[in-house]
C-alpha positions in Angstrom: -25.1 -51.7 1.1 -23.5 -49.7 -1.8 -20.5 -51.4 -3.6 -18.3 -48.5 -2.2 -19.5 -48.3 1.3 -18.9 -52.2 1.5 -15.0 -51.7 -0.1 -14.5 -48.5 1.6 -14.9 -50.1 5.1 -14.2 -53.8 4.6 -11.1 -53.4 2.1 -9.1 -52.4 5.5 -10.4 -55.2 7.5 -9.8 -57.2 4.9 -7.5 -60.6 5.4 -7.0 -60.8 1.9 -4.7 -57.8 1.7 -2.4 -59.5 4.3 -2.2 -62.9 3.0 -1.4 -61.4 -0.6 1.4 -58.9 0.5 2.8 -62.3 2.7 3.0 -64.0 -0.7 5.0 -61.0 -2.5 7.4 -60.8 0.0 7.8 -64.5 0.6 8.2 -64.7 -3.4 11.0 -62.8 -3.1 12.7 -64.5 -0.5 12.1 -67.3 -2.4 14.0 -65.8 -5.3 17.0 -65.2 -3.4 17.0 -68.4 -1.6 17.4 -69.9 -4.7 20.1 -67.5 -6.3 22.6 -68.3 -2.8 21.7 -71.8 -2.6 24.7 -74.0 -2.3 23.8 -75.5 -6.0 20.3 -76.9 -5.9 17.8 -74.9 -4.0 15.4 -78.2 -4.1 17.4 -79.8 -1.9 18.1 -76.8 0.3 15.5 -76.6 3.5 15.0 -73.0 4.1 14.0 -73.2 0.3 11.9 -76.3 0.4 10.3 -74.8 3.8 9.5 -71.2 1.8 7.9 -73.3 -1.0 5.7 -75.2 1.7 4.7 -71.9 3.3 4.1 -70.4 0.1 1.6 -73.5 -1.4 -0.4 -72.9 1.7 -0.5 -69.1 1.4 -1.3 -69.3 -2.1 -4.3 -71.6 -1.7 -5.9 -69.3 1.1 -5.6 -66.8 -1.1 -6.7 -68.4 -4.4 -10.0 -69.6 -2.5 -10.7 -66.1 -0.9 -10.5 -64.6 -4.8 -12.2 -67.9 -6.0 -15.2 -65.5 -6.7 -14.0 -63.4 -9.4 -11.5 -65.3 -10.6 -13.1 -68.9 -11.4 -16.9 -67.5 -11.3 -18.7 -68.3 -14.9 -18.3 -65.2 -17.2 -22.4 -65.0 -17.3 -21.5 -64.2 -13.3 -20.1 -61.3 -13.2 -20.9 -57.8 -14.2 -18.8 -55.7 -16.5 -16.3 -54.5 -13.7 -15.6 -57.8 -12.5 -15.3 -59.6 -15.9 -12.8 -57.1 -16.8 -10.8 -56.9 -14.0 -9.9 -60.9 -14.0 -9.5 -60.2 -17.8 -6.7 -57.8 -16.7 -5.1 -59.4 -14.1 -5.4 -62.7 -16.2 -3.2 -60.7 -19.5 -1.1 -59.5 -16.4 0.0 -62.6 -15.0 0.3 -63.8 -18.6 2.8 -60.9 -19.1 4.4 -61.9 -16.1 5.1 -65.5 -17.0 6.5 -64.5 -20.2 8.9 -61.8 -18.4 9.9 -64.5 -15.9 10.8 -67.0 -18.6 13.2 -64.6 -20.7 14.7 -63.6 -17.5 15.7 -67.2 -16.5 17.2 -67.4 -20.2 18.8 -64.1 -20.2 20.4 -65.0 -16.8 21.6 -68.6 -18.5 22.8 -66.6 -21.6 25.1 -64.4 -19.1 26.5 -66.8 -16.8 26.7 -70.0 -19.4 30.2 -70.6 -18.2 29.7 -70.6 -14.4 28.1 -74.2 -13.7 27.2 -73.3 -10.1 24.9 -70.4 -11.0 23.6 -72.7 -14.1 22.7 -75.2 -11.2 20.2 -72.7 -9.9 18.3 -71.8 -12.5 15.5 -74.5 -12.0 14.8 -73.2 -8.4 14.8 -69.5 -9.7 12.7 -70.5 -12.9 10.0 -72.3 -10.3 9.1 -69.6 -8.0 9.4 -67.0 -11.0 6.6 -69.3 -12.8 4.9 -69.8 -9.0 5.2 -65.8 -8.1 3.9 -65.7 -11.9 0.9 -67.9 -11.5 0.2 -66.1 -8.4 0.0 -62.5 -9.5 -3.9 -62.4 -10.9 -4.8 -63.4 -7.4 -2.3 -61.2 -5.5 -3.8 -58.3 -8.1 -7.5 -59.6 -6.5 -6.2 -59.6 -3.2 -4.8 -56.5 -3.0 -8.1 -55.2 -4.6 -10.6 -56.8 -2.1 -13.0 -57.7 -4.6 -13.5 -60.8 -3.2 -14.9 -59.0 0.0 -18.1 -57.5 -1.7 -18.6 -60.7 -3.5 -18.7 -63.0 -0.7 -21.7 -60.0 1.1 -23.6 -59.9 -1.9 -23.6 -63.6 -2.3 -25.1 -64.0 1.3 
């Protein structure tokens, strides 16, 4: 079958799209977990219990994109090798966006200790949602799907 009959049709059924939107919104509960946190989220159990939840979605999710994303670069054809080139920059970008955030935030409230206290929650799932995004971008794209059919 045709690259595009086999996204057309399987992209919908696909359990990757799920498990990647899960992980975008549970990043963001994750971020404001941390910012109302009384003090440090790491010892908060909503927060600790999000994190859990969040390890195991991002592993499903990293090995259904395994294909593209940790495939040797003699692997994969010119679409593929530049898509996880893009997503990788992205993610990249992302990281350096969440880092200066966390900084700016510190900058701003320098002279409020209880929000200082929560920086090192918010700065771990920004770096985690961060780390995540070239396999959320895969996810969401389903190009895992055709890999793992033209692989059989």
């Amino acid at each position: 079958m045709s690259r595009q009959g086999v996204r057309g049709t399987d992209l919908a059924r696909s359990p990757m799209r799920p498990v990647a939107l899960s992980l975008c919104v549970l990043s963001a509960v994750m971020v404001v977990l941390s910012l109302i946190s009384d003090g440090n989220a790491f010892s908060d159990s909503w927060w600790l219990a999000a994190f859990v939840l969040w390890l195991l979605l991002w592993s499903v999710l990293r090995s259904m994109t395994r294909g593209v994303a940790e495939r040797p670069r003699v692997g994969l054809d010119e679409r593929e090798r530049g898509l996880r080139d893009q997503v990788s920059f992205i993610g990249y970008q992302c990281a350096v966006g969440a880092g200066m955030a966390v900084v700016l935030l510190m900058v701003v409230f320098q002279k409020q200790p209880d929000m200082i206290e929560r920086m090192p929650a918010l700065l771990t799932t920004l770096m985690l949602t961060a780390s995540a995004v070239p396999s959320v971008i895969l996810g969401m794209s389903g190009v895992g799907v055709e890999d793992s059919d033209e692989d059989e």
